[in-house]
N, C-alpha and C positions, 0 to 999 in steps of 0.2 A: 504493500500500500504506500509505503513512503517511496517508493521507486519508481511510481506508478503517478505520483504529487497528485493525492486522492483529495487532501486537503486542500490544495490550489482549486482545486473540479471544483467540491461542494463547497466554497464561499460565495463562489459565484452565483450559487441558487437561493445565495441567503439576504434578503427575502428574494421571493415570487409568488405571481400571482396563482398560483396552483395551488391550494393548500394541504391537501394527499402530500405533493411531492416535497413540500413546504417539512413538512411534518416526519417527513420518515428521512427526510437529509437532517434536519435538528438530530434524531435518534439516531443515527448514524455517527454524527459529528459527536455525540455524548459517548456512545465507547469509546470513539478513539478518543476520546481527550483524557482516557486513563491511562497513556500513553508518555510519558515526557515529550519526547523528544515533537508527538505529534502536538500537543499543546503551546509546547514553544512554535509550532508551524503556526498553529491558529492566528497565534497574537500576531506572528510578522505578516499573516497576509492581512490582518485588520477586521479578525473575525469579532474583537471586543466592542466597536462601537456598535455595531450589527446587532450584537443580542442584548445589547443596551436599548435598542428600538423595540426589539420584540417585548420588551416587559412590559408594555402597555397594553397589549396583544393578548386577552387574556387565554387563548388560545394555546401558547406557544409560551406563556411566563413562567410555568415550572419547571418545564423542561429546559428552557434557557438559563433561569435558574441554577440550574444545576450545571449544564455548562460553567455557567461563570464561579460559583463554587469550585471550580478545581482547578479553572484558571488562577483563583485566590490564591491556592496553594504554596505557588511558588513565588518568592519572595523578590523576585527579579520583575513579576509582573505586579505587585501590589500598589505600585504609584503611579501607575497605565491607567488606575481606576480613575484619579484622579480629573484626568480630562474626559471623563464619560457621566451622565448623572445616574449613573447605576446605585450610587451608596446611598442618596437622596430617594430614589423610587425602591429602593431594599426594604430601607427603613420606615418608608410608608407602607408597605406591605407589612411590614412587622407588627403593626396596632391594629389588623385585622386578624391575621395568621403571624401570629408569635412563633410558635413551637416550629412550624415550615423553614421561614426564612431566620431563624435564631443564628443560626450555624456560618449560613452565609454572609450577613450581616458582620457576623462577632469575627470573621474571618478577612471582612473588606478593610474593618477597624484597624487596629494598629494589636497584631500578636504578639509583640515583641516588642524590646525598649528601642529597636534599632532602624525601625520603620518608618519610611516620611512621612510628614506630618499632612492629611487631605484638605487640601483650600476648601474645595468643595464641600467634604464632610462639616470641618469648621464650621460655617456661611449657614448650611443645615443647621447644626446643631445650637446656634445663636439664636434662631426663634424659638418655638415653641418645641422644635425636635425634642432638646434634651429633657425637659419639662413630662415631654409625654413618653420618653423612653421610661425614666425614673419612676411615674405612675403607674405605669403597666407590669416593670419590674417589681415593684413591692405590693403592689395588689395581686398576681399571683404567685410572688415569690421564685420565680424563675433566677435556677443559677445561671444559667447561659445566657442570657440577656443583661444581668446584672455583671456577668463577665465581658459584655460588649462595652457596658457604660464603665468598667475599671479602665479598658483597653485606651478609652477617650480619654479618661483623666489621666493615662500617663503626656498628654501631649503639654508641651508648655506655651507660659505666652496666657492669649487673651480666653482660651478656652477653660485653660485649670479653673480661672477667675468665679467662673460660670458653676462653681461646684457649691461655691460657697452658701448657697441657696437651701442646698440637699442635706448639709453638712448631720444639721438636729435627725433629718429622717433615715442614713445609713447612720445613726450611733443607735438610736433607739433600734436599730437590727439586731444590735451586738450583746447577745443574752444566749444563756445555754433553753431556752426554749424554744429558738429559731434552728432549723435542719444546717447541719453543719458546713456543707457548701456553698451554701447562700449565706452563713456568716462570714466566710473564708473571702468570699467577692468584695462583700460588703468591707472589711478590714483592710481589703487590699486596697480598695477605690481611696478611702481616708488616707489609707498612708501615701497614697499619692500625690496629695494634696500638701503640698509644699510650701505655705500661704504667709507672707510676715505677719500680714494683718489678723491670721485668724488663731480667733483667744481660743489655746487648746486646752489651758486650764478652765473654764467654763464648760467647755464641752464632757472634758473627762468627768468633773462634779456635778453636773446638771443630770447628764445618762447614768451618774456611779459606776462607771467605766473601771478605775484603779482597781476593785477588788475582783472584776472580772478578769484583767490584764494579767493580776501576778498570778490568781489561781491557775491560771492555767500554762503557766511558765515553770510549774511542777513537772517534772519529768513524767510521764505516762498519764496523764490529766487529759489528755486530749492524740489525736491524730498529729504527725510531724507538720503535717500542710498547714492547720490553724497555728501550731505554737509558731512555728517560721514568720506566719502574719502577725501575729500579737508583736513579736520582736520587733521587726520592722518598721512597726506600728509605733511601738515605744521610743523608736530611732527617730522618727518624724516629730514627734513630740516633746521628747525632748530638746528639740531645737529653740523654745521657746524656756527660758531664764524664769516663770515662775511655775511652769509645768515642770521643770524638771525637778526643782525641789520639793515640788508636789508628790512624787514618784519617789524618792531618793527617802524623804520620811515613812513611804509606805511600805519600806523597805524590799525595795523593788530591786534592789544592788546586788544584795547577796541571791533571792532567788537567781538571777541571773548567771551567778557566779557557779552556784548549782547545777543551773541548765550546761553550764561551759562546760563543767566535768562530764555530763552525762550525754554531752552530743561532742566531744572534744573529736571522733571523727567523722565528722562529717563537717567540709568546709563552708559550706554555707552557712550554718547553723552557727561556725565560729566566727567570720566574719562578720556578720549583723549582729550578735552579740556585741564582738570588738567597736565596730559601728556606733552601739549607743554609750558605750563609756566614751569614746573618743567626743560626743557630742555632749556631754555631760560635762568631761572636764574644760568646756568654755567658760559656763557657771561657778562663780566661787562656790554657792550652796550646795552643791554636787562635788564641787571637786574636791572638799576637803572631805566629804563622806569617804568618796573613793579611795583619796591617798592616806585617809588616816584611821580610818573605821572598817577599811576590807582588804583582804590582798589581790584586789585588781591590778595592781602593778606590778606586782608578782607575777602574775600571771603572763601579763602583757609582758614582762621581760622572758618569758619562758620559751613564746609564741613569733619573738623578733626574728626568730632565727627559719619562720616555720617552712616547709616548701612550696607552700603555694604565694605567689607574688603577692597579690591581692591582701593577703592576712598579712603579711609581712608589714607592705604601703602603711595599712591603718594603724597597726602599731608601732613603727618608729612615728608617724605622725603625735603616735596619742600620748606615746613615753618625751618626745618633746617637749610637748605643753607641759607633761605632769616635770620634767626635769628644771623648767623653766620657771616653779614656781615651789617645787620644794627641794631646800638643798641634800639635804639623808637620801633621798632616791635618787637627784642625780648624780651624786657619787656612784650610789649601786648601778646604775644604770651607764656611766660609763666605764666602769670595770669592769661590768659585761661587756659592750663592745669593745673592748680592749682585749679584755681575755676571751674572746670567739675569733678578734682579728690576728692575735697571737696565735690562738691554736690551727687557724688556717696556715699561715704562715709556715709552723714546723710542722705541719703536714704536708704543706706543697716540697718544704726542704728535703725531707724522709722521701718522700714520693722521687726527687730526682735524684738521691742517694740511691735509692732502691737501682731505680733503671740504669747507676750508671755499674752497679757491682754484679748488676745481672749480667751485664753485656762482657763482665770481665769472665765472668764464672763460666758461662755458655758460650765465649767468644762469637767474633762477630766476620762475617765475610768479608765487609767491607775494608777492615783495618790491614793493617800488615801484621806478618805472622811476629809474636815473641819471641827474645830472648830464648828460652829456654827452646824452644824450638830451631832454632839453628844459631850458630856464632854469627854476633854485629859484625863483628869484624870480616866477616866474607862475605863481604857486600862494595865492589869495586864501584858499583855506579855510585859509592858516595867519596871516592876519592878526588879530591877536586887536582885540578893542575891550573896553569896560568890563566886558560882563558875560560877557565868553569869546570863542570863535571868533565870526568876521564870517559871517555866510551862505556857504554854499559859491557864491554865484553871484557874488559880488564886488561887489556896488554895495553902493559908499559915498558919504553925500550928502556937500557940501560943510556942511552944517550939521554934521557930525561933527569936521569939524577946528577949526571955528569955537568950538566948547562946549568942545571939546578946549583951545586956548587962552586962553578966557576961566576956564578954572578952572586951568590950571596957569602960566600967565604966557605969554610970547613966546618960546618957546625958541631957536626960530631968529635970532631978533635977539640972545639973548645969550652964543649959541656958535655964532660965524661957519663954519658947515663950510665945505666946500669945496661 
């Protein structure tokens, strides 16, 4: 079929007036698009603004539909959407048939933190869009749409702005009597929300959020997915100078410290952890918790050396600040880095010690042979004469020593060797 450029054929019928043939080229074009290689065909010959038209078409919008679903897939095509009003006509389809279009929807939005940002979805979601996504989300509780509206708030700029609104109605989610995936959305959307203006201390104390936050930062209290979000959670929050003292008295430090020992492999888990002390010790109220009521420093000098880059970053950042303001750790803290740069040091020594006594013990082809394997001394190509080395074959006439004498005196006769 790709040989045969089966996809160049049926673009061309998309649309016509036929609607049989209409209809069974769309169905046709939907297996292969489970295809890579045919998918990436689609998009070059321009099959995405096409089934951008049919969505109107209600004939033809589910199954275009789905086409465009798995065009989503691939992360090269995700900002193609953008000049088409597919995500615009999705998302109106979603306040009729939610449970339908959830997937492709939550799939056109942004999956990842790394995805461009949609002018068009923006532009959408500035009137009444986000208003009625957020309605329809918490009126039936749907995780997968509540996973679309998290996906939005990672964008920054004018849109985060836009959350600020919802803020009261995902905290009142946040309760062990809500289904644990639609907390987990709900948590993630908040911690998104990255806001100078917004009082997190109010929020936390208004919903009584803090005793929901640490219970569940008890080791086996919950699913790894929610505590990862509460963490997070608490990292975002504490960015705010009277939230974090708020947390720091509810002694939210030590669980913390807890969870470090109890999830110490798994990097994630230590990171975002690391994360909220690093954002803690900007606060004087926090930071003297940490450096003098816990052994979070400890810790963090433990973790400087760790192998993942990422933990590594946040904790010389974090032992910084803490060195910067108390002198007892920054001593400890630069006698570590002293004694880790030391011990590399005579490790790297040892190491080319190693390779150089190996090369002696095992010899080496490259080198010339030792001593002990033949006499230095019978070695003619190192006898030099006037004008450099002697010939590698060794003949020397006796008229050599003879000329050799007659121009420098008798030497032999005037230093008796032995």
């Amino acid at each position: 079929q790709v040989e045969m450029d089966i996809v160049e054929k049926l673009v061309k019928m998309v649309p016509c007036e036929h609607d049989d043939l209409l209809n069974v080229t769309l169905r046709l074009l939907l297996n292969l698009s489970f295809d890579t290689s045919l998918r990436n065909k689609m998009v070059q010959v321009g099959l995405l603004p096409k089934l951008t038209a049919l969505l109107a078409n209600e004939s033809y919008k589910q199954i275009a539909m789905c086409i465009l679903y798995h065009i989503s897939m691939d992360d090269r095509f995700k900002s193609m959407f953008a000049y088409t009003d597919c995500i615009p006509q999705v998302c109106a389809f979603m306040y009729v048939e939610v449970i339908s279009c959830s997937f492709a929807c939550a799939r056109l939005f942004l999956t990842h933190r790394r995805a461009r940002t949609d002018t068009h979805s923006v532009c959408f979601i500035s009137g009444n869009g986000l208003k009625t996504l957020m309605k329809r989300a918490l009126k039936f509780k749907d995780p997968l749409l509540m996973k679309m509206i998290r996906n939005i708030s990672q964008h920054d700029g004018p849109t985060k702005s836009l959350f600020i609104d919802y803020v009261g109605d995902l905290a009142a989610q946040i309760s062990n009597d809500e289904e644990e995936e639609f907390v987990i959305e709900c948590l993630g959307t908040l911690a998104n929300l990255t806001l100078p203006d917004l009082d997190w201390e109010l929020v936390l104390k208004e919903y009584k959020l803090v005793p929901y936050l640490k219970d569940k930062l008890k080791p086996g209290s919950a699913e790894d997915d929610l505590v990862l979000e509460v963490v997070i959670m608490i990292g975002t929050v504490s960015m705010d100078d009277s939230c974090a003292a708020l947390l720091a008295k509810s002694g939210i430090i030590p669980a913390l410290i807890e969870l470090l020992n109890a999830q110490q492999e798994d990097d994630e888990f230590v990171c975002q952890i690391i994360y909220v002390f690093y954002q803690m010790v900007f606060h004087q109220a926090t930071r003297d918790v940490i450096i003098k009521e816990t052994q979070a420093p400890a810790y963090l000098i433990d973790l400087m050396h760790d192998k993942n880059a990422e933990i590594r970053k946040v904790c010389d950042n974090t032992l910084d600040i803490i060195a910067e303001y108390d002198e007892e750790w920054a001593k400890k803290i630069q006698s570590e880095k002293f004694r880790w740069h030391n011990s590399q040091w005579l490790e790297m020594v040892e190491s080319r010690q190693m390779d150089d006594s190996e090369q002696y013990l095992y010899g080496d082809d490259r080198i010339e042979p030792y001593i002990h394997e033949g006499d230095i001394l019978e070695r003619p190509d190192l006898y030099y004469n006037a004008d450099g080395l002697i010939a590698p074959d060794g003949a020397v006439s006796p008229d050599f020593f003879s000329d050799y004498h007659l121009q420098n005196g008798d030497l032999i006769g005037q230093h008796p060797f032995s």
